[in-house]
N, C-alpha and C positions, 0 to 999 in steps of 0.2 A: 551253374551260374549262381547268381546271388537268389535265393528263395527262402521269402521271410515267412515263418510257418506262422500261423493263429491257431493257439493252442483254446479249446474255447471249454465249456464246462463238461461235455461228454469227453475230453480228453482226445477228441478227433484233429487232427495237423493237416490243415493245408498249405501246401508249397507256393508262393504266387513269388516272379518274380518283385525285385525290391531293389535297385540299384538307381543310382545320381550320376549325371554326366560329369566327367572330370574325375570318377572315381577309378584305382587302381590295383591290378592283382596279378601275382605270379605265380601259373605252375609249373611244378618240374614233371615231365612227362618221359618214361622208361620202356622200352618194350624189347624181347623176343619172337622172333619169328623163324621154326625149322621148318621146312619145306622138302617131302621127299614124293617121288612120282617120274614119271614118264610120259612123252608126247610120239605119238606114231603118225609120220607124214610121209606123206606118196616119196617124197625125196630123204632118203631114209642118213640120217647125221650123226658120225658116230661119237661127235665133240661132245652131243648133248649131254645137260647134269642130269642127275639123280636125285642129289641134294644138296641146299644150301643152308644158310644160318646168317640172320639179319639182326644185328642188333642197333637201336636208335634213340639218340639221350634229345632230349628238349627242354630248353625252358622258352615258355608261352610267357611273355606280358599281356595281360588284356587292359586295356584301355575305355571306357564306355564311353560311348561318343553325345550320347540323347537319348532319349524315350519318347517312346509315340504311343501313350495308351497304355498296354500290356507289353510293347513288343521293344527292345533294346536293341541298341544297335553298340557293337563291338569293333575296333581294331586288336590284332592278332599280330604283335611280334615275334619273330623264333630271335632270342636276345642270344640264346644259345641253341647251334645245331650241330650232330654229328653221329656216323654212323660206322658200321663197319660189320663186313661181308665175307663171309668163307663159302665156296662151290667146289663142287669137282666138276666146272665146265668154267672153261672159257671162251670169252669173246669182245677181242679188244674194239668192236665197233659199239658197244653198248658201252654208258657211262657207267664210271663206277658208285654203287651207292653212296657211300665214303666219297664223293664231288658232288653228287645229287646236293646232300643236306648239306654239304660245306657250302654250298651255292646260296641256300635260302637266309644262312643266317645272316641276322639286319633286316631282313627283308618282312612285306607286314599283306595284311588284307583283312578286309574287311565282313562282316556277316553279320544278322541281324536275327536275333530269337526271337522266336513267335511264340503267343500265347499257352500253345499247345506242348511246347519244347522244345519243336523242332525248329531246325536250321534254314537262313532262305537269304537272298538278297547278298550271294559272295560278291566279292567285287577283290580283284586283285591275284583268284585263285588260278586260274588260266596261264596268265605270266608266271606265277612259283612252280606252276606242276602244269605243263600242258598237256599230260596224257590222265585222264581221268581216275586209270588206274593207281595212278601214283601220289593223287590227292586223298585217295576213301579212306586212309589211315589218320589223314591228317582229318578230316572231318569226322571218322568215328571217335578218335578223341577227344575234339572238342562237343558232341554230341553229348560223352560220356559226363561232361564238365554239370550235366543240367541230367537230375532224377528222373526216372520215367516218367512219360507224358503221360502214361496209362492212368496215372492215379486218379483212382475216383474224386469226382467232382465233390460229393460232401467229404472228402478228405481222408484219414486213415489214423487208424493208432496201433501203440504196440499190440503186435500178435497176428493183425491180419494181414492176408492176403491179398492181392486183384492179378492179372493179368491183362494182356496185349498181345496186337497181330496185327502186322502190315508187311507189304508186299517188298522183296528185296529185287531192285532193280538195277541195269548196269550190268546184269551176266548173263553169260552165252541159254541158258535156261527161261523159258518165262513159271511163271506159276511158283516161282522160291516163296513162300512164308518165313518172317522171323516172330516165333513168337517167343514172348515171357511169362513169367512167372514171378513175380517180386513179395519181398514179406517185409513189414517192418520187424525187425526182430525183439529189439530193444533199446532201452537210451542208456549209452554210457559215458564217460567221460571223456572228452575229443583228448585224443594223444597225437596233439600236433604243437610244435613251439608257435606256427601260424596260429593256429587254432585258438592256444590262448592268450598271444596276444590283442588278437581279433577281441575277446570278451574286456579288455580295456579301451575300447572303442566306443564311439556315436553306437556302433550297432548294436550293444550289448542292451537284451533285454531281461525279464523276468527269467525265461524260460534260460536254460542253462544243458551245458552236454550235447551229449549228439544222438544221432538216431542212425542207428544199423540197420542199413537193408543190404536182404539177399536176395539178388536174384538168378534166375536158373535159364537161359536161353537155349533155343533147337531152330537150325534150320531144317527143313523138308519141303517139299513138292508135293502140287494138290492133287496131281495128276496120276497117273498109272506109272511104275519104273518102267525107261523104256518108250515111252508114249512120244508122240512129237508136242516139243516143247520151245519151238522157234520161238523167239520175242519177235517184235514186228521190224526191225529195223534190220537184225540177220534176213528175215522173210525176202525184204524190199532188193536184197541185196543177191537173191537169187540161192540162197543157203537153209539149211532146215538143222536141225539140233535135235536130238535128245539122250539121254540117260538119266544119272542120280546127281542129287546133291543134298549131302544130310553133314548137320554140324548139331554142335552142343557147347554148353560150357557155362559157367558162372562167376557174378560179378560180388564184390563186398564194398559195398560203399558206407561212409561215416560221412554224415550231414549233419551243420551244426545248428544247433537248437535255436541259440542266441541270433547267428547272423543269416542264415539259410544255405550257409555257402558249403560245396563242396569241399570235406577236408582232407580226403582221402579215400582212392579206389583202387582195388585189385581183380583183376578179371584175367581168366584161363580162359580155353578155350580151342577145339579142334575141328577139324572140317575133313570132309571125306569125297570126290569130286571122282566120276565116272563119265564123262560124256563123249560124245561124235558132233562131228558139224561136220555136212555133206555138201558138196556142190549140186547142184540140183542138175545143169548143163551139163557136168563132166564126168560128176559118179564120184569124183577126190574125195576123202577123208582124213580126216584127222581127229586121232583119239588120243582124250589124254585120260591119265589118272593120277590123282594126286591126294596125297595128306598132310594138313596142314595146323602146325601143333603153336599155337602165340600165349606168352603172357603179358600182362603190363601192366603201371602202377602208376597211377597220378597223386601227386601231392601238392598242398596248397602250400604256398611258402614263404608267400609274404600276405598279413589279412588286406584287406579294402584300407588304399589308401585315399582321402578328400584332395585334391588340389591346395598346394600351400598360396594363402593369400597373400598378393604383393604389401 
């Protein structure tokens, strides 16, 4: 999001947000997703895929509705949605991805960033994506939109380092960690036509270019491979879980000096999924294993626009 850095005499940048209600931004958001793996259930299917391949174009309008202190509140339009899906499995009781995102576009909601960076206060997301699964793509990208929250409080310059760690919730697994690793690397010249038009703007300050950061992400478990690793709500439900879940991958982001905004991000990234959920009652099982290969590229593509006065 918009994060207006204060470069101060140590040369230390901190990111705070910095946005006016009635102001405007679009990005275009890109991704792949290959998908290969297996599922083993007591009722054994021989339709099941192996693998598939997901690709999804976006363009986000954000809108910013207010501020309350540090925290902004956004509407989220998909102005543009579409997708399209290759498997060696079919099943024509399932929607096709390719209707999913033709469905949302037009469609808007709401969320509200907190101090910290992260996300809170959806309103609208339930109605676009009622199954939760099929919203985390959409909220990991606009996550992606705002630097890491990790950053140290007296702020950062080129060359260092920090990290971060917090807990990955929502999978069949308890105890997943995602942590990072982030570097500012260096300031170079924003290579965005947004970008610089953006430095012809109200935002444009002393400060100029952008700032490169890299950083390096791992999922893993705190646990033993193998251990019971029920989250509490499989538990309640009379189910136990465990196995692996290990990921990796990394992000390149370009942040701009002048206006704090996000002007461009690429992020790789692979997953490796090993687990059982048992029935406690029945003895059932099911075991899948899957690998899971995505990239994706956000671009800023129109800078902060003000509201035209009547």
């Amino acid at each position: 999001m918009a994060l207006a850095p204060a470069v101060f005499a140590d040369q230390r940048v901190h990111f705070n947000p910095k946005l006016v209600a009635g102001e405007t931004l679009r990005y275009q958001i890109d991704s792949r997703t290959t998908t290969t793996g297996a599922i083993t259930t007591p009722l054994a299917n021989p339709e099941g895929g192996s693998r598939s391949d997901q690709t999804i174009h976006l363009l986000i309008r954000l809108d910013v509705l207010g501020t309350s202190g540090a925290e902004i509140r956004f509407r989220a339009t998909f102005e543009k949605s579409s997708a399209a899906s290759e498997s060696d499995a079919l099943n024509p009781s399932v929607p096709s991805l390719a209707s999913r995102y033709a469905r949302i576009e037009g469609q808007s909601l709401e969320f509200t960033l907190a101090p910290d960076g992260q996300l809170a206060g959806f309103k609208g997301l339930k109605e676009i994506f009622p199954e939760s699964s099929a919203a985390q793509p959409i909220i990991s990208w606009l996550s992606a939109l705002s630097p890491d929250a990790g950053i140290p409080s007296n702020g950062v310059r080129a060359g260092e380092k920090w990290k971060s760690e917090r807990a990955l919730e929502g999978q069949p697994l308890s105890d997943l960690m995602w942590r990072t690793e982030s570097t500012y690397v260096r300031d170079e010249a924003c290579d965005s036509a947004a970008a610089r038009s953006a430095r012809q703007t109200r935002i444009a300050t002393k400060a100029s270019g952008c700032a490169v950061i890299l950083t390096h992400f791992e999922i893993s478990r705190k646990g033993p491979a193998r251990s019971d690793a029920t989250p509490e709500d499989y538990r309640r439900n009379g189910l136990r879980t465990s196995g692996t879940w290990l990921g990796s991958g990394e992000a390149l982001e370009s942040v701009s000096l002048a206006s704090g905004l996000l002007v461009s991000s690429t992020q790789t990234s692979k997953q490796d999924a090993d687990y059982e959920i048992v029935s406690v009652s029945t003895g059932s099982r099911i075991h899948e294993q899957g690998h899971v290969e995505s990239q994706s590229e956000i671009s800023l593509v129109t800078p902060p626009q003000l509201p035209t006065k009547p």
